[in-house]
C-alpha positions in Angstrom: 0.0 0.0 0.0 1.0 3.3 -0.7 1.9 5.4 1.9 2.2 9.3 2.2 4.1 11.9 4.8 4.0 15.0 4.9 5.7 17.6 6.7 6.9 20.8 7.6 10.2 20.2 5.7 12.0 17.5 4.2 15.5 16.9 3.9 16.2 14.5 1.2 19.8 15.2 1.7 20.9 14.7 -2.2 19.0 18.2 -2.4 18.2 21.0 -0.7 15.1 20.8 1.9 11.8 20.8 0.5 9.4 23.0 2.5 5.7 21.2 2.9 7.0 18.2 0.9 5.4 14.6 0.7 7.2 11.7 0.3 5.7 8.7 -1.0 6.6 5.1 -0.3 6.1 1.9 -1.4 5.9 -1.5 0.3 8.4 -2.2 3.2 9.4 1.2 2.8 11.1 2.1 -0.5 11.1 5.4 -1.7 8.5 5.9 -4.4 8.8 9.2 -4.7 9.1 13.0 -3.4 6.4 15.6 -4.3 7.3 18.9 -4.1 3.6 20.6 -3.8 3.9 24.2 -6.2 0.8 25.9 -4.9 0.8 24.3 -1.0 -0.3 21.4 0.5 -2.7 19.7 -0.1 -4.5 17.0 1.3 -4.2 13.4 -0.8 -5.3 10.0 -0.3 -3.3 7.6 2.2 -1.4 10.8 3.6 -0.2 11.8 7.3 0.9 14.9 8.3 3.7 15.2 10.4 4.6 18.2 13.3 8.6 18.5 12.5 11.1 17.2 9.2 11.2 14.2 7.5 14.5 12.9 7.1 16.5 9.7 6.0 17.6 7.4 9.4 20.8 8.1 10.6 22.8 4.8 9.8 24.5 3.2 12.6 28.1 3.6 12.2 28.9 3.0 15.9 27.9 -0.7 15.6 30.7 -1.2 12.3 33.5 1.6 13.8 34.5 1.5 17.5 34.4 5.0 18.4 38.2 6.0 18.0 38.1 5.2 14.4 35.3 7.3 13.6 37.2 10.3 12.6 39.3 7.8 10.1 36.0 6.8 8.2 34.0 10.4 9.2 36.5 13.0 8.9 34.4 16.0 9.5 33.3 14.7 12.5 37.1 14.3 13.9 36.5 18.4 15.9 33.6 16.9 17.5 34.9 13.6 18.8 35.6 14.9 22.3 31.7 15.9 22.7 30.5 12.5 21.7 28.0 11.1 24.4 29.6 8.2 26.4 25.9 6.6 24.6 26.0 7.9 21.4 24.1 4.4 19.4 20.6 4.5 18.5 18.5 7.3 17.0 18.3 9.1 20.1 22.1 8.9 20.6 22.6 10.4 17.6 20.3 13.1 18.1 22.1 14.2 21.5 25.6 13.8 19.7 23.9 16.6 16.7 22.8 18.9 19.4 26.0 18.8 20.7 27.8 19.6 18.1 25.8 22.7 17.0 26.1 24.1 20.8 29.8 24.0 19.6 29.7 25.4 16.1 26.1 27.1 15.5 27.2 28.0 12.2 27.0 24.5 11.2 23.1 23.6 9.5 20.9 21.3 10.2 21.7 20.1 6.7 25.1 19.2 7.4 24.5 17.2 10.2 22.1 15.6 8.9 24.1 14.4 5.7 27.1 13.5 7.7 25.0 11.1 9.6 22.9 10.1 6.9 24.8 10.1 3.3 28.2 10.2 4.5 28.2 7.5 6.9 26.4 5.4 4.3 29.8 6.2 2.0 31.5 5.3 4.9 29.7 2.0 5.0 29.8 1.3 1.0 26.0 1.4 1.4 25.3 4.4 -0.5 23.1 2.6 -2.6 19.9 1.9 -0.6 20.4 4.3 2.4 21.5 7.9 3.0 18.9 9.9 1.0 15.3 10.1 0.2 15.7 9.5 -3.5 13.5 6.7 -5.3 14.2 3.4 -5.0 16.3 3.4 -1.8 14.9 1.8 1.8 16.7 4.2 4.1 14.1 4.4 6.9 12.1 7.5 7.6 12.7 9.7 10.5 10.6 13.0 12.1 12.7 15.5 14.3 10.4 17.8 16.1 10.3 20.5 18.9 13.0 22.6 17.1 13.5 26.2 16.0 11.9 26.1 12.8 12.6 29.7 11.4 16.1 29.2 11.8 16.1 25.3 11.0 18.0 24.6 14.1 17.7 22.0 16.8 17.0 22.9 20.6 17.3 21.1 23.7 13.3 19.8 23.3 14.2 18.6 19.8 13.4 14.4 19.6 13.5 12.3 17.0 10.9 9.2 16.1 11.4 6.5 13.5 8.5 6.5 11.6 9.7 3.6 8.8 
């Protein structure tokens, strides 16, 4: 069955965010496509609005790298090694570990950190192929961040993150 989520924004990560986006999946998950609404949203059938941004899942690298050969595989993540929570697996860990690093370096965007967790580490991983983006025909799992700043497109302390695929 087709399924359809809608958000706020969408970072498909192999292009800029899409504001008010849908993306549209297939069964067990596989990216059908992303509809980029030109006049607004609009309601369509099968679809679920979502309070936050839709983003790919953040692969696990910290299952296939111990932690002190991160920067080796993730160089840009090398400055912010020392900040790492001592838990830093999991969606949630991740999460923590991304607000962390933008308390350090606001400058950096939500973007960024959400392609080196996403895309790069899938390049990291040789798995490029099927995760890392929201682009058609990959399975990389669905995530929705809320309670962040949305006018500046920044996390805050309340922001969470929920697997929804």
């Amino acid at each position: 069955m087709t399924r359809r989520i809608a958000a706020h924004y969408i970072f498909p990560v192999s292009r800029p965010p899409v504001a008010k986006g849908i993306i549209e999946t297939g069964e067990k998950g596989t990216i059908v496509r992303l509809i980029v609404p030109e006049h607004g949203l609009r309601e369509m059938a099968n679809m679920e609005f979502q309070n936050g941004i839709l983003c790919p899942a953040f692969v696990d690298i910290f299952h296939e790298f111990p932690s002190h050969m991160l920067p080796e595989h993730l160089p840009r993540l090398a400055e912010f090694q020392d900040i790492m929570p001592s838990r830093a697996t999991g969606d949630q860990g991740v999460l923590a570990w991304m607000k962390a690093i933008q308390r350090t370096n606001s400058n950096i965007s939500l973007d960024d950190l959400i392609r080196w967790f996403t895309l790069e580490a899938a390049r990291a991983l040789g798995r490029q192929d099927g995760l890392g983006t929201l682009d058609p025909g990959k399975r990389p799992g669905i995530l929705l961040i809320d309670r962040m700043d949305y006018r500046q497109l920044k996390l805050s302390p309340e922001s969470r993150v929920k697997r929804l695929i």
